[in-house]
N, C-alpha and C positions, 0 to 999 in steps of 0.2 A: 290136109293134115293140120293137127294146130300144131301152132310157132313152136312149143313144147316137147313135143311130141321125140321120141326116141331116135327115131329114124331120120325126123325133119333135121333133129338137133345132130345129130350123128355124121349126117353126109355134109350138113354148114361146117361142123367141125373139120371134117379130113377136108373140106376144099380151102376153109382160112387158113388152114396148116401146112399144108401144099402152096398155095401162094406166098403166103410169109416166106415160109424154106427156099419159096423162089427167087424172090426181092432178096434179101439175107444172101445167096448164094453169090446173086449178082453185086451186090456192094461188095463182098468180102473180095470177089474178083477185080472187080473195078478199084479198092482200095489199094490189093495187094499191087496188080500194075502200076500204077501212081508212083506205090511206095517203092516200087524196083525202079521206077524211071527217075525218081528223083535222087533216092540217096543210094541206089545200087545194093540195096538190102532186101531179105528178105522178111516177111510180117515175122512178129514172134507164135508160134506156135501155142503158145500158153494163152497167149491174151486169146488168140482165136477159140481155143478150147474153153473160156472165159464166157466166151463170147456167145459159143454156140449151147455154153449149160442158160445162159441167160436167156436166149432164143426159147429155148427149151423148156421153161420154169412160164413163161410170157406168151405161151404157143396153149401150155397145161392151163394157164389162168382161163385163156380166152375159149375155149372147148369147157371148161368146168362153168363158165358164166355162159356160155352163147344163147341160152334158152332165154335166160334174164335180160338179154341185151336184145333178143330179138319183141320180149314184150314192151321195152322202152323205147324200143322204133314203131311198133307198128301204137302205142301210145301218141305217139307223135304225129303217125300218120294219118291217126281217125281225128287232126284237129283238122278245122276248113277253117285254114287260114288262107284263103283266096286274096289275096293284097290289093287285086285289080278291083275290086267292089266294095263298096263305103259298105253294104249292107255285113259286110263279113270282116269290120275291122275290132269289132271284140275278140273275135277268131283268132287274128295276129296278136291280139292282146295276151291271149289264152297260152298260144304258142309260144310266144317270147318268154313269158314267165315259165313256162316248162322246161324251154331251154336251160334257164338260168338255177332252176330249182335242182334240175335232174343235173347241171354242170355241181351247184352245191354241193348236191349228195355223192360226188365221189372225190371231193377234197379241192377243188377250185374256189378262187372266191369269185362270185361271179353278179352282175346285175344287170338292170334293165335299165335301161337310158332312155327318156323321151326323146322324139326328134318332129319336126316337123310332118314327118310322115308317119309311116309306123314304127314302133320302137327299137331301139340295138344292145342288142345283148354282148356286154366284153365279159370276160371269165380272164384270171392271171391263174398260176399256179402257185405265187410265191409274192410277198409283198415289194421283194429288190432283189436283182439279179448282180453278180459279183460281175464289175467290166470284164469285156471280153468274152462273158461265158455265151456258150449260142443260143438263139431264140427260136423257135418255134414257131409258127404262127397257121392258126387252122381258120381259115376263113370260109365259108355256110352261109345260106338263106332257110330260112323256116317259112316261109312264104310258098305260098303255089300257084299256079295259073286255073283258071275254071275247067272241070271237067269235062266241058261239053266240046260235044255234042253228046248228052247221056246214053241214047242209042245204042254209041257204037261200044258201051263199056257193058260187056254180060254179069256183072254183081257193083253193088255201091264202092265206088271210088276212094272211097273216103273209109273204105273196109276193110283193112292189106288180107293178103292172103296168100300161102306159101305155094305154087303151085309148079307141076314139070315143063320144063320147056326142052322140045330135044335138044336143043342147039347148044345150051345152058346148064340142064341140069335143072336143079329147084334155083326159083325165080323166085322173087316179092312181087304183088301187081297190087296194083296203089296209085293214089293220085299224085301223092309226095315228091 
C-alpha cells in the first residue's frame, strides 16, 4: 500500500491513538498516586477533563496529518546517509539539512552545525525559556549503517515501504 493510502493511514491512526491513550492513562495514574502519596489529595477532576479534551484535540491533529508525516519519514529514509563511508558523506550532508529544514517548517529554529565529522543539527522551540520552566530534550541520529549484505533485503533499502507483519500489524521496512 502507499504511505497514503486510506487504510495504511487508517489502521497508523487507531494504533497511535491506542498507544497515546495508553501512555496518557498511565501517567495520569502514576501522577494521581504521587499526588495521594504526597499531599493526601485527590487530582482535580477538571484539570483532568482539561487534560483529556487536549489528548483529544492532539490525538485528532496526529490522525488528520499521519499521511503527511509518514511522506516526511519515508523522505527521510530514501536518503543514504551511510556515516560509516566517506563515499556517502554528501548523503549525511543531504540528511542533516533535511532534518533542519523539515524541523524549520513546523515552527522550530533549527540549524546545521559543522563538526569535525559529519554535521549536527540543534533545533530550539523558543529563543529563552523562563527559569524553572522544564525542558525537553529529543535526541536522534539521521545517519545509518550499510545495508548489506544486499541479498538478504527482498526491495531497495533505501525504499521504505508499509508492509503486514503478523506480529505487528503494518510495519515500515527501511534501512533508516
Amino acid at each position: 500500500r502507499r504511505a497514503g493510502s486510506p487504510t495504511a493511514t487508517n489502521a497508523a491512526a487507531q494504533r497511535n491513538r491506542t498507544l497515546f491513550r495508553r501512555h496518557y492513562d498511565f501517567l495520569k495514574r502514576d501522577n494521581t498516586t504521587k499526588s495521594n502519596r504526597n499531599s493526601g489529595t485527590q487530582t482535580n477532576d477538571a484539570s483532568e477533563i482539561r487534560m483529556t479534551e487536549q489528548l483529544d484535540s492532539v490525538l485528532g491533529k496526529v490522525d488528520a496529518n499521519n499521511a503527511d508525516a509518514l511522506d516526511r519519514l519515508f523522505a527521510l529514509l530514501r536518503i543514504q546517509s551511510i556515516s560509516t563511508d566517506p563515499d556517502y558523506a554528501e548523503h549525511c550532508k543531504t540528511a542533516a539539512n533535511w532534518c533542519s529544514d523539515t524541523m524549520n517548517a513546523i515552527g522550530l529554529k533549527s540549524q546545521v552545525i559543522a563538526t569535525e565529522g559529519h554535521p549536527m543539527v540543534v533545533a530550539h522551540d523558543r529563543d529563552s525559556v523562563p527559569e524553572g520552566t522544564p525542558h525537553v530534550l529529543f535526541y536522534g541520529h539521521y545517519d545509518v549503517q550499510p545495508p548489506d549484505p544486499l541479498d538478504l533485503w527482498s526491495q531497495d533499502p533505501f525504499e521504505p515501504t508499509l508492509v503486514e507483519d503478523p506480529a505487528n500489524g503494518q510495519i515500515i521496512v527501511a534501512r533508516g
